[in-house]
VOBA-1610 file (N, C-alpha, C; in pm, whole numbers, padded with zeros to 5 digits, always signed):
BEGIN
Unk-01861+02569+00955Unk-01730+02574+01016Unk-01645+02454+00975Unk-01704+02304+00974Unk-01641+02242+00943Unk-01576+02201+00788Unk-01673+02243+00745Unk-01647+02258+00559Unk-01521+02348+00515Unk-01506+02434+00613Unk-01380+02502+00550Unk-01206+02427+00593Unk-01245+02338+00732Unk-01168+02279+00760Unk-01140+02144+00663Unk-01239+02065+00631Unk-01236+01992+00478Unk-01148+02052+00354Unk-01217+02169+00337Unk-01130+02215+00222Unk-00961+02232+00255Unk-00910+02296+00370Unk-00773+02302+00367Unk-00747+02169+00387Unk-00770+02096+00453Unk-00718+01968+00471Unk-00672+01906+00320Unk-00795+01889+00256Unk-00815+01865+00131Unk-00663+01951+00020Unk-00649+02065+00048Unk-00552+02131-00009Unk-00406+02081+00020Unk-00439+02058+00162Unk-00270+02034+00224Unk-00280+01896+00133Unk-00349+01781+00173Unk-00345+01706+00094Unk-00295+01684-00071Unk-00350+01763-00123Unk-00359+01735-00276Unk-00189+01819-00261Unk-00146+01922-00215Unk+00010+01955-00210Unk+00079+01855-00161Unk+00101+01776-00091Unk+00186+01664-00040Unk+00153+01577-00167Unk+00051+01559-00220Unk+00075+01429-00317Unk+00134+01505-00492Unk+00117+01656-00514Unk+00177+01696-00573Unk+00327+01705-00583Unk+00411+01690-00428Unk+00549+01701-00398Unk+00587+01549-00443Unk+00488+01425-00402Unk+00541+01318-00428Unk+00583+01292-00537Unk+00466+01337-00629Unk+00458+01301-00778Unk+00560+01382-00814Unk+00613+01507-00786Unk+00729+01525-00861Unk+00858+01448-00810Unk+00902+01439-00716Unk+00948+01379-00658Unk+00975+01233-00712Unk+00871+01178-00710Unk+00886+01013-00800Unk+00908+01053-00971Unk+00871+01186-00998Unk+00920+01210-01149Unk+01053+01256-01157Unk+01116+01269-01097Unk+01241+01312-01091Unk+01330+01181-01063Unk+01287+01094-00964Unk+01362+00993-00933Unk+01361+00864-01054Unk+01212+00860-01130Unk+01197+00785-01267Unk+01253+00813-01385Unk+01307+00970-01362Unk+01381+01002-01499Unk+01498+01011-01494Unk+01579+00922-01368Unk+01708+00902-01370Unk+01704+00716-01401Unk+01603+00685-01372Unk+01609+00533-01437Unk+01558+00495-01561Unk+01610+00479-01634Unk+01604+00410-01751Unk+01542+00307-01771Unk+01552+00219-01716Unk+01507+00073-01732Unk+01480+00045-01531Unk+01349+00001-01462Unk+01337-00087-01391Unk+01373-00212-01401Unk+01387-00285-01260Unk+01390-00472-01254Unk+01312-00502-01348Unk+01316-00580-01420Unk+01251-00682-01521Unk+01174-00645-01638Unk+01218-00455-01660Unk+01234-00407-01829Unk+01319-00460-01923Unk+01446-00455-01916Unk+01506-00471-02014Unk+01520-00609-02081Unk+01565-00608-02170Unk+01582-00722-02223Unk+01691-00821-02232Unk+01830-00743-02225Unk+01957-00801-02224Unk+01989-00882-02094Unk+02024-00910-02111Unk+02139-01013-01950Unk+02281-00997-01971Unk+02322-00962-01840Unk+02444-00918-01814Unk+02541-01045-01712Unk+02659-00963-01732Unk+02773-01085-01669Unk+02791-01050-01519Unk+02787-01067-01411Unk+02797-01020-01261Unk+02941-00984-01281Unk+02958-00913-01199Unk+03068-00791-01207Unk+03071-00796-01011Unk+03213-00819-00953Unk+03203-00816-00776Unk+03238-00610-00780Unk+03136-00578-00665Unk+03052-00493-00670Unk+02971-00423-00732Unk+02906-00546-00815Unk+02787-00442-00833Unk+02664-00459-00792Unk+02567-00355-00805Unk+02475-00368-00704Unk+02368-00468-00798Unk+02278-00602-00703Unk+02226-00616-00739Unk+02058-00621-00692Unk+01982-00677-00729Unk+01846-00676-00659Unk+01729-00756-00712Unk+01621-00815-00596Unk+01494-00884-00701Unk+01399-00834-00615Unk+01278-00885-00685Unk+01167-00869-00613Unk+01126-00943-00535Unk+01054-00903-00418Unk+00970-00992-00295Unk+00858-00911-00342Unk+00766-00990-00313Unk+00630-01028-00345Unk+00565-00937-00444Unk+00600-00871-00525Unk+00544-00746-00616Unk+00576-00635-00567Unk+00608-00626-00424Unk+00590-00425-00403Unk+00696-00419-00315Unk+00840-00483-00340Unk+00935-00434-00245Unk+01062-00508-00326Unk+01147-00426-00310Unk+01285-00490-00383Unk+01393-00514-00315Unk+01450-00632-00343Unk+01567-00603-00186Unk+01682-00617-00262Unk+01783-00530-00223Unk+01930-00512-00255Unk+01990-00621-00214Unk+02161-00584-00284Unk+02255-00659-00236Unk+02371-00621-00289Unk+02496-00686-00259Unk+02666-00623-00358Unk+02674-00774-00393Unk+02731-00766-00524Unk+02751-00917-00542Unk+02902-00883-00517Unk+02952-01035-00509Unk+03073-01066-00434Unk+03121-01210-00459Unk+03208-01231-00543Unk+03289-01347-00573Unk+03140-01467-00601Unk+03078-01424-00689Unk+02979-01527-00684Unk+02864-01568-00620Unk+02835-01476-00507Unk+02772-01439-00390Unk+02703-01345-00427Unk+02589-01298-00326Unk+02552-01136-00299Unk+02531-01138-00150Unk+02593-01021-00109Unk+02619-00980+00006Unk+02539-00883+00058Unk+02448-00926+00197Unk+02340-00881+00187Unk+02298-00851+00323Unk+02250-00722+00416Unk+02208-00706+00498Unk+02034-00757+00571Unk+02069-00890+00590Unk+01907-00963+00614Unk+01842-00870+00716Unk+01740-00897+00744Unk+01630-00904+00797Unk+01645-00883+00952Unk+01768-00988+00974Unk+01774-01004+01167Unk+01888-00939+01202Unk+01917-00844+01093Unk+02041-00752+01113Unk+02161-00872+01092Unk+02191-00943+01038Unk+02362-01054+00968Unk+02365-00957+00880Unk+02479-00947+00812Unk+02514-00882+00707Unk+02642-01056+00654Unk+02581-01102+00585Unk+02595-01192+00506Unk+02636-01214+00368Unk+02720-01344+00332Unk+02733-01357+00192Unk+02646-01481+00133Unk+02530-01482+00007Unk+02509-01594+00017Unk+02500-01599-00132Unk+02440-01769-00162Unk+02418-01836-00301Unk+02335-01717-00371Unk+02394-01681-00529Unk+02206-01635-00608Unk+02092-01674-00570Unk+02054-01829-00564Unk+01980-01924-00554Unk+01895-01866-00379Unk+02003-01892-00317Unk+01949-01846-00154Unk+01871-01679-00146Unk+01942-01610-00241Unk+01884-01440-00278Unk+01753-01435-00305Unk+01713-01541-00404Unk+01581-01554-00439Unk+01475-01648-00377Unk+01575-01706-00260Unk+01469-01787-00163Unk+01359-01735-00113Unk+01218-01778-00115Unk+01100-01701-00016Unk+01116-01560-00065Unk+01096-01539-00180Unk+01098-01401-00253Unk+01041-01458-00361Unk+00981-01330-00445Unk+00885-01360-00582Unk+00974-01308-00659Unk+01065-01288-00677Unk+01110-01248-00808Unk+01188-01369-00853Unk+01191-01432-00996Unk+01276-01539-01019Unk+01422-01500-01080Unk+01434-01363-01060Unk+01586-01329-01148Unk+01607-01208-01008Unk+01777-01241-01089Unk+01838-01090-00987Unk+01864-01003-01121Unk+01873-00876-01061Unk+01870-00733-01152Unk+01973-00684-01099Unk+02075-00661-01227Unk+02228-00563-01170Unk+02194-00413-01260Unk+02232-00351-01176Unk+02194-00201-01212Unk+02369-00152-01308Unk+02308-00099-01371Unk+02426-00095-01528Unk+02372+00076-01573Unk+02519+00086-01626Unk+02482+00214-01705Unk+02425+00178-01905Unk+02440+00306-01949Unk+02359+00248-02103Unk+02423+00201-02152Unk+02538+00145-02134Unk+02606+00040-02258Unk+02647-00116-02161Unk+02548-00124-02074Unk+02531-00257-02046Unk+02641-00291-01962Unk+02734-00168-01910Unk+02781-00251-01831Unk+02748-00214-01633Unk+02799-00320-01608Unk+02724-00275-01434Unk+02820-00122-01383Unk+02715-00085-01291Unk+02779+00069-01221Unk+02852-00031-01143Unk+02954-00020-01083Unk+03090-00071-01015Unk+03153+00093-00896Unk+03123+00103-00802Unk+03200+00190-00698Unk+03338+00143-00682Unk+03420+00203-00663Unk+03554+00158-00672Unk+03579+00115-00533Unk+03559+00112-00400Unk+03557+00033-00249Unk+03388-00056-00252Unk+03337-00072-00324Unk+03213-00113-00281Unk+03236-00267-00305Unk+03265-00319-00360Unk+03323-00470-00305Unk+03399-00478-00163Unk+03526-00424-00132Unk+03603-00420-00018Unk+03482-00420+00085Unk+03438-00282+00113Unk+03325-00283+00208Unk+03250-00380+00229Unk+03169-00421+00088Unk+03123-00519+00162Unk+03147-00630+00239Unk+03261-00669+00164Unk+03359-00794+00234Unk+03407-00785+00387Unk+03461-00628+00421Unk+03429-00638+00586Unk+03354-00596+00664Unk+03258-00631+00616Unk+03101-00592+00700Unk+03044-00755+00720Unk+03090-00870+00655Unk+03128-01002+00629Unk+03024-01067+00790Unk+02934-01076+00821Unk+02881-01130+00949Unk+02892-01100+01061Unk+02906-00911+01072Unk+02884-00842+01125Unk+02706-00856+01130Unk+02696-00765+01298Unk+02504-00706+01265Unk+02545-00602+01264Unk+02394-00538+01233Unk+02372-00394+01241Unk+02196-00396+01232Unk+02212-00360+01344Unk+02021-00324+01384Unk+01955-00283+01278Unk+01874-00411+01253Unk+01816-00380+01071Unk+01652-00332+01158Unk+01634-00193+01052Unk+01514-00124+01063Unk+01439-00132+00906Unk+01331-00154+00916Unk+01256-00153+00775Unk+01294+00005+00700Unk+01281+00110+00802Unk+01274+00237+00792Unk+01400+00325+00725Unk+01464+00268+00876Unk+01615+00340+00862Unk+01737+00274+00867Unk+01730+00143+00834Unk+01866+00072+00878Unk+01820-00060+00757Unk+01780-00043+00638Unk+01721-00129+00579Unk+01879-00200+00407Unk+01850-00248+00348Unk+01930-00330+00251Unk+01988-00206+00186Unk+01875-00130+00164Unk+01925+00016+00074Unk+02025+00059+00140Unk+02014+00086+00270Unk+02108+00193+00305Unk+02285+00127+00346Unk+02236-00024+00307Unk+02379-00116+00360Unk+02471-00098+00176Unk+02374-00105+00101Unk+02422-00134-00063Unk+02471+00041-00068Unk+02388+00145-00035Unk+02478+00275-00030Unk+02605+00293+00043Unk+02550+00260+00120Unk+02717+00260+00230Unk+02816+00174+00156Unk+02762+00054+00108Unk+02905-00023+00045Unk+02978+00074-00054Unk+02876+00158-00127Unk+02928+00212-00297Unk+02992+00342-00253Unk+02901+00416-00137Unk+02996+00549-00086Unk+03046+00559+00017Unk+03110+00465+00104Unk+03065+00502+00222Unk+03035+00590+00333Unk+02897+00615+00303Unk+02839+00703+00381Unk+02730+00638+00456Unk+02707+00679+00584Unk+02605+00601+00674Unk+02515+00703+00650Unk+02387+00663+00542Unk+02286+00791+00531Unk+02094+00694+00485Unk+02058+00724+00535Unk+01931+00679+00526Unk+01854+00656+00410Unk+01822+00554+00401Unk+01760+00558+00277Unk+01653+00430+00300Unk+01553+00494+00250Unk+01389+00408+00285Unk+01385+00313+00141Unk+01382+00379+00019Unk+01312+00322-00048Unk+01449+00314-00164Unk+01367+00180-00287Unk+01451+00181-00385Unk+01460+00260-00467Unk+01366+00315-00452Unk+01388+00465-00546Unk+01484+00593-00473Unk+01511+00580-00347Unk+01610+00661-00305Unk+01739+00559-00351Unk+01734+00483-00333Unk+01865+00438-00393Unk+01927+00425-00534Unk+01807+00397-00584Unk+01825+00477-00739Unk+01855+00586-00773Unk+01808+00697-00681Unk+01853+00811-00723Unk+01996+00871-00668Unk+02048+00777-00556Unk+02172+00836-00530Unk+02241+00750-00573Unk+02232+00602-00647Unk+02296+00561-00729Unk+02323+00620-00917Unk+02247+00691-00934Unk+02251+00772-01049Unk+02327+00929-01028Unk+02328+00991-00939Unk+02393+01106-00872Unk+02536+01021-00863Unk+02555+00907-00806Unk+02726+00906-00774Unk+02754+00833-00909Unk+02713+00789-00964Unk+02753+00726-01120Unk+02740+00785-01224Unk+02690+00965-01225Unk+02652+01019-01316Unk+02589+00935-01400Unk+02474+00862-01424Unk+02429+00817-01523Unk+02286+00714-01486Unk+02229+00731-01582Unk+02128+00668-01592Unk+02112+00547-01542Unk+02020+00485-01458Unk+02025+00351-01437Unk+01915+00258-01522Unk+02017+00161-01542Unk+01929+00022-01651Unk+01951-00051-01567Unk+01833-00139-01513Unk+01841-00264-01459Unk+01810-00397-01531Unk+01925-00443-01554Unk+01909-00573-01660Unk+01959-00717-01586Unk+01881-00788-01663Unk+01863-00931-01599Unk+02065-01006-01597Unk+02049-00983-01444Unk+02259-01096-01429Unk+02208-01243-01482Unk+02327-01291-01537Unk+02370-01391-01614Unk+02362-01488-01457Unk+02307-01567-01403Unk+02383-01664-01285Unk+02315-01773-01285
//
């Protein structure tokens, strides 16, 4: 009796990780280049999106902004701060601006403005549902819509930019 309950389990299983995998193949073949593929370095551009790594397995967004990146922390501030401060207590030593294929950054046409009056405001930061992703979407569309991971934001940053995303190393 219980062996057959193994096996479906086992089935449902192996289908959910089949949905993922397409799922993450679909969302990888709108990016071109990940954080810290490419080779070029680019000039910061105010709104565009940028991002580094914390500790190997998490990427945190931001809008850059007059020299700044503007950034929904942790304790819910929605803040402007130094490059330098971006990469504080984080492992990544560079920021990554997301660009289409001829190197230059994707740019939303209000996604600077936005960010600028969202300026030290909070907003109840959730790892889940209220996280950097979904503050850097809202700046570029504004739309208040959920987004968990950087790969959802990759992919609706490639949907509203028609185009491929390259993430190449900002000039700062």
């Amino acid at each position: 009796m219980a062996l057959p309950l193994l096996w479906l389990g086992a089935g449902a299983l192996a289908l959910l990780a089949s949905k993922e995998y397409a799922q993450e193949t679909r969302i990888k073949s709108r990016i071109a280049l990940l954080p810290g593929e490419g080779k070029q370095s680019v000039i910061p551009a105010d709104g565009a999106v940028v991002s580094c790594g914390i500790y190997g397995l998490f990427e945190h967004t931001g809008i850059w902004l007059d020299g700044n990146v503007i950034e929904l922390k942790g304790n819910g501030l929605i803040r402007g701060i130094s490059p330098q401060r971006f990469l504080q207590n984080r492992s990544g030593e560079f920021i990554y601006m997301a660009c289409d294929q001829f190197e230059q950054p994707l740019i939303a046409e209000f996604a600077a403005e936005r960010a600028r009056d969202q300026l030290f405001q909070y907003s109840e930061y959730d790892l889940f549902k209220n996280n950097c992703h979904k503050f850097v979407w809202q700046c570029i569309s504004g739309q208040k819509q959920q987004l968990t991971r950087f790969s959802d934001l990759n992919l609706k940053m490639a949907e509203h930019f028609n185009s491929h995303i390259h993430w190449h190393k900002a000039l700062v």
